[in-house]
N, C-alpha and C positions, 0 to 999 in steps of 0.2 A: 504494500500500500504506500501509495509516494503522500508525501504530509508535509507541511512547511513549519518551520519552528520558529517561533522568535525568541532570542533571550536579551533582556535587557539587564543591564549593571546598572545599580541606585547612583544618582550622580554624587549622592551624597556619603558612598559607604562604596569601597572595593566592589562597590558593590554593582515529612512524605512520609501505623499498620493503613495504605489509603482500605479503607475499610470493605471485606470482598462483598458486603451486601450492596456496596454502592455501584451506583449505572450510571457510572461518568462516561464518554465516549469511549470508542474502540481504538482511539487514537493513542488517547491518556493512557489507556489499562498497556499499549505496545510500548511506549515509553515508558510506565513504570517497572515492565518486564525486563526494560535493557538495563536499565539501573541496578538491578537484582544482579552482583557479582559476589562468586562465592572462593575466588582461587585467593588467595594469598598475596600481599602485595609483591612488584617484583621486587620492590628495593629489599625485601628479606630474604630473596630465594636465589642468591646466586649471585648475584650483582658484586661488582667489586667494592672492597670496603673503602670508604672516603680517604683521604689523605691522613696519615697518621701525623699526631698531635703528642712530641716527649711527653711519657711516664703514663699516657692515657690508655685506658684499658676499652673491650665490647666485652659487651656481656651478649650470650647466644642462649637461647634453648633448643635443644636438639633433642631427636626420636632417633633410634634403630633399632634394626632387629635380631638379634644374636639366636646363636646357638647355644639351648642350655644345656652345656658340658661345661667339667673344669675348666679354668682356665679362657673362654671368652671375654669375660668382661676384662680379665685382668690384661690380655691384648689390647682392648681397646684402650682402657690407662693409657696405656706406654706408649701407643700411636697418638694421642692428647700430649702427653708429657713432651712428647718429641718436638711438637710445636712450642712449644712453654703457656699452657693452654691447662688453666687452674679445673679443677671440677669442685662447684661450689654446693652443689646438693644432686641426689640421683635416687629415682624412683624405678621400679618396676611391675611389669604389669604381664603377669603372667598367659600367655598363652599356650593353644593344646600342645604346638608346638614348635618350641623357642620361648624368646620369652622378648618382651618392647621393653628397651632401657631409656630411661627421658631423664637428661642431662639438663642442668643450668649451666653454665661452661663463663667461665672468664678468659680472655687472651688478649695478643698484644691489640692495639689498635690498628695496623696494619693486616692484619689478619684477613683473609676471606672466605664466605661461605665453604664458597669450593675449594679451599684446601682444606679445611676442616672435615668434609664431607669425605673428599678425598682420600684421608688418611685413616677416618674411619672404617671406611668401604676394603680400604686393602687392608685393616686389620680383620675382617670380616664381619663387619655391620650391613646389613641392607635395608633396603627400604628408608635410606636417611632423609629425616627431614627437618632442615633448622631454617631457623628466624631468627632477628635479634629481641634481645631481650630489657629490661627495663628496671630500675630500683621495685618496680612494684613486685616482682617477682622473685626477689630475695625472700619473702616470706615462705617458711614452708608448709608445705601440703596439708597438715593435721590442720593448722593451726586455722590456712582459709578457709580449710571446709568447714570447722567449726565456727568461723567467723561469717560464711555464706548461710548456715544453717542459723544462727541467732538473727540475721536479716530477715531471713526468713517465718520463722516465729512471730514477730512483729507486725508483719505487715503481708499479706497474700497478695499483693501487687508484686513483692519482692521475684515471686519464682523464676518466673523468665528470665530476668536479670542474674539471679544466686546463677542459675543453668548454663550463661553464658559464660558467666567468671568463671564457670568449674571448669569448659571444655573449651573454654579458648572460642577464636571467631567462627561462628555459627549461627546458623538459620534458624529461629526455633517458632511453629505456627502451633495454635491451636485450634483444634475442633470442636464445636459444641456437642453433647448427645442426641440423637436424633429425636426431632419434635415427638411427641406425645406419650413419655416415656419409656420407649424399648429400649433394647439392647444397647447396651454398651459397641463401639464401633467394631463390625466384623474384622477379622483377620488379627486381631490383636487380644491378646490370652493377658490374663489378668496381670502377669510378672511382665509383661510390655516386651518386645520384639527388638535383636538387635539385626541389624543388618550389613555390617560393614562400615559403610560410609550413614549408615542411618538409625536413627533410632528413635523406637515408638513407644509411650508409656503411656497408660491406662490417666486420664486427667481428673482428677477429685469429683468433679460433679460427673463422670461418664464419660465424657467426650476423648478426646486422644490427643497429646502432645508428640509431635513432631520435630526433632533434630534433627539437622543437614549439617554436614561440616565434609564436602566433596575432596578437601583437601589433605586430608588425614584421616582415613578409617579411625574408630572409635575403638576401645580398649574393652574386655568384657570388668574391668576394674573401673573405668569411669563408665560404664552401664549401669554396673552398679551403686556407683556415687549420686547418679544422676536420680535413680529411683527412689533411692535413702530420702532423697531431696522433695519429691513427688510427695515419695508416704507420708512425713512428716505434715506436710502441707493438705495432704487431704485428710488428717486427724486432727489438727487443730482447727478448721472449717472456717467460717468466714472471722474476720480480724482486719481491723485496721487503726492506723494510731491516732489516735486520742484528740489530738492537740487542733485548736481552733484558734483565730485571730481575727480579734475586730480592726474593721480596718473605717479610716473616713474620708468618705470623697470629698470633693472639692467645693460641692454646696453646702456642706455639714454633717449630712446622712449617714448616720454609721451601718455597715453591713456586719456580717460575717461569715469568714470564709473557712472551711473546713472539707477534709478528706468524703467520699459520698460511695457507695456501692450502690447494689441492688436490693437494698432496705432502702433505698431511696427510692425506688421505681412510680410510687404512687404520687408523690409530692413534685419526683418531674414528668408524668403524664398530666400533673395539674398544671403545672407551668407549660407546657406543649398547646391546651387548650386554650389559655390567655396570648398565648403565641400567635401573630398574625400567619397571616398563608403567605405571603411575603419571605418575612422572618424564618421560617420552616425551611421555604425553597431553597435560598441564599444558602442555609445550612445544611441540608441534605440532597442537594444537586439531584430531585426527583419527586414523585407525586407526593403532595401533601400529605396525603392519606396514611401512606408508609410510614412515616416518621415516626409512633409511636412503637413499632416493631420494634426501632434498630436500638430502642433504651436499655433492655438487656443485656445486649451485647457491650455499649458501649459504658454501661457501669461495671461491667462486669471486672474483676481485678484479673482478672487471666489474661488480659488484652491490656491492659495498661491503670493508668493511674486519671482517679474524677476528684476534681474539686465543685463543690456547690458554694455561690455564693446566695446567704438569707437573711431575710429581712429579722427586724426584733422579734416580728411577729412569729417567726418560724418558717415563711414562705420563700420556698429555694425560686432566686428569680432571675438565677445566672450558670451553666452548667459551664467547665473548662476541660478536653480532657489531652491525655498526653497516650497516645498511643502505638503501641512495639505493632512495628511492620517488621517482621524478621529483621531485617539489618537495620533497618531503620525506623524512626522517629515520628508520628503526625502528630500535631495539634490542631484543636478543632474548638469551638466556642460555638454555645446559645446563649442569649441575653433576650429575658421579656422586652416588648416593644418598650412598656414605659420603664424602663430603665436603661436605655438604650442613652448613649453620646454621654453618658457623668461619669465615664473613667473605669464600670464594672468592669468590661470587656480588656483592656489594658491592663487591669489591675489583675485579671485572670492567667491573662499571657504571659505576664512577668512571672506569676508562679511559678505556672510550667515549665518555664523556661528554663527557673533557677532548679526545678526537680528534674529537667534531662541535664541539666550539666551535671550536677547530683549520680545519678546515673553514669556518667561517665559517656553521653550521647554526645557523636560529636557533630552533628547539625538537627535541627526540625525543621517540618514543610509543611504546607498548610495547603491545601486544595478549596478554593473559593472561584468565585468569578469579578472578572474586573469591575460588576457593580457594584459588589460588596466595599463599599469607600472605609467602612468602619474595620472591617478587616484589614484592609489595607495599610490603615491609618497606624491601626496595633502594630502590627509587625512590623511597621518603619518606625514606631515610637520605641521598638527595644533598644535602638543604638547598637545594630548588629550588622555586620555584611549580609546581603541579601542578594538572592538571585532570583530572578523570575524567568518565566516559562509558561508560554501560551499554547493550549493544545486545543483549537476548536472551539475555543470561548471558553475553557475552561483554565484558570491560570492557578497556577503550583507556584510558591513564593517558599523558597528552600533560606533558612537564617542558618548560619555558618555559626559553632558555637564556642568558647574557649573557656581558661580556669576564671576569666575577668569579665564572665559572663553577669548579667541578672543575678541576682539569688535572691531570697525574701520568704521561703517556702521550706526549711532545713525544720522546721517542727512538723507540718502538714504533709510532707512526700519521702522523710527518709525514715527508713525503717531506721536506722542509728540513732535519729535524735531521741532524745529524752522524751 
């Protein structure tokens, strides 16, 4: 299909889960397919390493796959050694046969992938696969799964996220249970399915979670890390944190803004009803009518993170949400008509904002169309690089995100805070 694109850069700044019940064009759904990359970046796979810097060190993490007899792992030491190439921690992950050894590795700064690779392989490693690695990954293995698992507890928005830090960059979708209570998703037995490159576990309310990571077959050791994660999560049932904040617009109005699931469902099909038909469509890019279906979904915590904002009275009259498209990021906002232009909508996006940097998201995209001014307005009011992208009237506005992001939201969106 031939299509034209426009992207425009903000003159003022350098300057996307989109959700599968939505019926944007056929155009949008082909561009957000090409966007969907799952291989590894190349600057970690091989690429020669940058110019060395005296006394500077890389840090790498490396996979392969040995032969369990004596004496393998101890080869590979001394092919490590040979380089002057530290091993800073080393896990194993036994398979039926051989066994994955996953290296943290320190060397010179001159160093490169492929010799590293190289010297492994003729010590007799296969299957080698390294990247470079980061301060954050000095931590070890016990310590973050118990540190992923206390996020978890906290907050049932957490899981996606706990799942991704466990196995590294990965695709992770969810299913709902099929309408009218049957069966749990066919082809998947209640211990969840591993497949190589994939893997399927049994999701708390029914439905099926979904891992992709085409770049690195999965471990029956982080299969089972990943399930631990599941169980836990579908035993302590619905949960989210606590914490609220009044906040005051610019006319006086105080609101408050706080975390929302599907205990909320009824207070925002009441808000959906005060909602003009207008308002709706701008929001959900389809027939009016629909709109109230897509509320479960989109409070739902398995798909991302809701803010409501309410009046004194208790009337939710602003919905914000932040949600996991596999690799990436949407935010999306409803605001009642009459609360519409006093700053609710802005003040909902700065949340979000500050909970994907939180996250560790490193951009959000917002799917509107260019009459939505108010939308518009938000997302240039973050003080972010912004990109846009026209696809058939419908315009995708991608904000670029950093550690000097927004925040304001570290009580309301992270499972850590207090």
């Amino acid at each position: 299909m031939t299509r034209e694109v426009t992207q425009v850069t903000h003159p003022d700044a350098d300057c996307r889960p989109a959700a599968p019940w939505r019926r944007v064009t056929a155009a949008f759904h082909a561009w957000r397919t090409r966007r969907q990359e799952h291989a590894p970046p190349t600057s970690d796979t091989g690429s020669p390493a940058p110019e060395p810097v005296p006394g500077a060190n890389t840090l790498w993490r490396m996979r392969t796959t040995v032969q369990d007899e004596p004496g393998s792992l101890a080869a590979l030491c001394g092919a490590l050694a040979g380089l002057r190439v530290d091993i800073l921690s080393l896990q194993t992950h036994p398979l039926a046969a051989g066994t994955v050894d996953e290296f943290l590795l320190r060397g010179p700064a001159g160093l490169s992938a492929f010799e590293v690779t190289t010297a492994v392989e003729s010590a007799g490693g296969t299957d080698t696969w390294i990247e470079r690695a980061d301060a954050h990954d000095l931590v070890d293995a016990p310590t973050r799964v118990l540190g992923l698992a206390a996020r978890t507890a906290l907050d049932a928005a957490e899981l996606p996220l706990a799942l991704r830090q466990l196995l590294g960059r990965c695709t992770i979708r969810s299913r709902p249970a099929p309408a009218g209570g049957g069966r749990a998703m066919e082809g998947v037995p209640v211990e969840g399915a591993l497949d190589d490159t994939v893997m399927r576990l049994r999701g708390p309310e029914g439905g099926v979670i979904t891992v992709e990571r085409p770049y690195l077959p999965f471990t029956p050791t982080e299969f089972a890390r990943a399930r631990a994660l599941v169980e836990l999560d579908a035993r302590l049932g619905p949960r989210l944190p606590h914490g609220r904040d009044v906040f005051t617009l610019a006319e006086g109005s105080d609101i408050t803004v706080r975390r929302a699931d599907t205990r909320d469902l009824e207070a925002a099909r009441a808000m959906h009803e005060r909602c003009s038909a207008r308002t709706l469509k701008l929001r959900y890019h389809g027939p009016v009518g629909d709109a109230d279906r897509y509320l479960n979904h989109l409070l739902s915590p398995r798909y991302g993170r809701t803010l409501a904002v309410q009046t004194a009275s208790g009337r939710i009259v602003g919905l914000g949400h932040l949600l996991w498209d596999g690799d990436e990021t949407e935010v999306a906002l409803l605001v009642e008509d009459t609360w519409q232009r006093r700053g609710v909508g802005a003040e909902l996006l700065r949340r979000l904002v500050g909970m994907a940097v939180d996250a560790g998201c490193s951009s959000v995209y917002a799917v509107t169309q260019a009459s939505n001014t108010g939308m518009v307005a938000a997302m240039r009011g973050l003080g972010l690089p912004l990109d846009y992208q026209v696809e058939e009237g419908t315009l995708v506005i991608t904000a670029r995100l950093s550690e000097a992001a927004v925040t304001g939201a570290e009580g309301l969106g992270s499972a850590s805070a207090p």
